[in-house]
C-alpha positions, 0 to 999 in steps of 0.5 A: 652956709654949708648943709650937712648931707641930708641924712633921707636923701637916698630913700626919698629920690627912690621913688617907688611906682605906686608910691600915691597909691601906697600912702591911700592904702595906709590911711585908708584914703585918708591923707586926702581929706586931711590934706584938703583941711590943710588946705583950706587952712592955708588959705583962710587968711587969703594969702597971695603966695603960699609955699607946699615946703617938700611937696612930694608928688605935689598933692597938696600944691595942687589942692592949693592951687585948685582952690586959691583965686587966680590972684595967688601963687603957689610954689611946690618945693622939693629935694627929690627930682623923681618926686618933682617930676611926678608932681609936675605930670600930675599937675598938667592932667587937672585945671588949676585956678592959680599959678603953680610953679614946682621947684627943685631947692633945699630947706636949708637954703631956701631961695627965697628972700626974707618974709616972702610968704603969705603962707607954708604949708607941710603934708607929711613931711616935717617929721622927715625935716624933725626926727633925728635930723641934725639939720632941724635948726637950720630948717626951722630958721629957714622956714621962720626966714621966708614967711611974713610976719603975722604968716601962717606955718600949717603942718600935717603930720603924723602924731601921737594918740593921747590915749594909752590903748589907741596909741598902742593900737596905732604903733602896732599897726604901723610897725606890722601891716605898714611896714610889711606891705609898704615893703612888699608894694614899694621894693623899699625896706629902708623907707618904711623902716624908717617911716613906721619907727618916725611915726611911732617915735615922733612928738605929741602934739604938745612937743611939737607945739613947744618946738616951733615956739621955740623956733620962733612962732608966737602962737601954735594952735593944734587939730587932732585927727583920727583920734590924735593919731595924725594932727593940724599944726597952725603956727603963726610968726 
């Protein structure tokens, strides 16, 4: 099946230099507990192999790859070369329990057969695969392909507060102070743009939760965090 051309291409194989240090400045260190939970989730149920879908520069591949047995194998996934590269230098400067393996492939067309993973795991990148993207169905279709029945699909990801005041709060501190130095530290515009107007436009936890049991998972659990402005998906096929 042919893909569409994917519409964030552009803005995610220009990899800013500081790109790492950008996104701890934004959530005040944060991303890295959070994906640690994330982590820790993935591998409550033990699986033996676990995909890092749109791995980024690897961070939470890595993660999985620390604490899982020596039995497991993990793959980190991306679109982006210049990500993937980072990912893989990263992983060579730290001990690892586990295999892991990076590779380059699309989400539209995983290469993977069908129910090959125990457990997929998403930090901060399925908005980039939900938000106005005319490929979602063909990702979600995909990701439902690859994992095993009774498998889990754990996504972090941006969110919206339920609170009226602190989802204000949080809008407003994206579209000022994350999307100015975002622009200034990484030469980027577009990316954080794009990044700042996402994340203040992205799904509840409760529209997301809908999506992927429209898409196929029979139970979606969520864990809010920092007040709901960034949530824990848990959604088992």
């Amino acid at each position: 099946m042919v893909i569409e051309k994917k519409p964030l291409h552009s803005i995610f194989t220009a990899v800013p230099d500081r790109y790492d240090l950008i996104n701890r400045i934004f959530t005040w260190g944060q991303d890295a507990k959070w994906r640690l939970k994330t982590a820790r989730l993935c591998l409550s149920t033990q699986p033996v192999k676990i995909l890092d879908l749109c791995c980024g520069t690897g961070d939470l591949a890595i993660t999985l790859a620390q604490l899982a047995p020596s039995s497991a194998q993990v793959v980190g996934l991306d679109y982006s070369p210049p990500m993937l590269e980072k990912a893989t230098a990263k992983a060579a400067r730290v001990q690892l329990k586990a295999k892991l393996d990076f590779i380059h492939g699309d989400v539209g067309d995983l290469p993977f057969p069908d129910e090959y993973f125990d457990c997929i795991g998403i930090s901060f990148a399925f908005r980039n695969l939900t938000y106005k993207n005319p490929n979602t169905p063909r990702y979600l279709s995909e990701i439902v392909r690859v994992l095993k029945n009774g498998g889990q699909f754990v996504i972090v990801e941006s969110s919206q507060p339920p609170n009226k005041l602190f989802r204000i709060l949080d809008h407003f501190y994206l579209r000022t102070f994350v999307r100015w130095m975002g622009t200034y530290l990484s030469k980027n515009k577009a990316a954080y743009v794009y990044l700042t107007e996402s994340a203040s436009k992205f799904y509840t936890a409760e529209e997301l939760s809908d999506l992927l049991a429209q898409s196929g998972f029979n139970a979606v659990t969520v864990k809010r965090l920092l007040f709901g402005a960034t949530a824990i998906h848990v959604a088992i096929k």
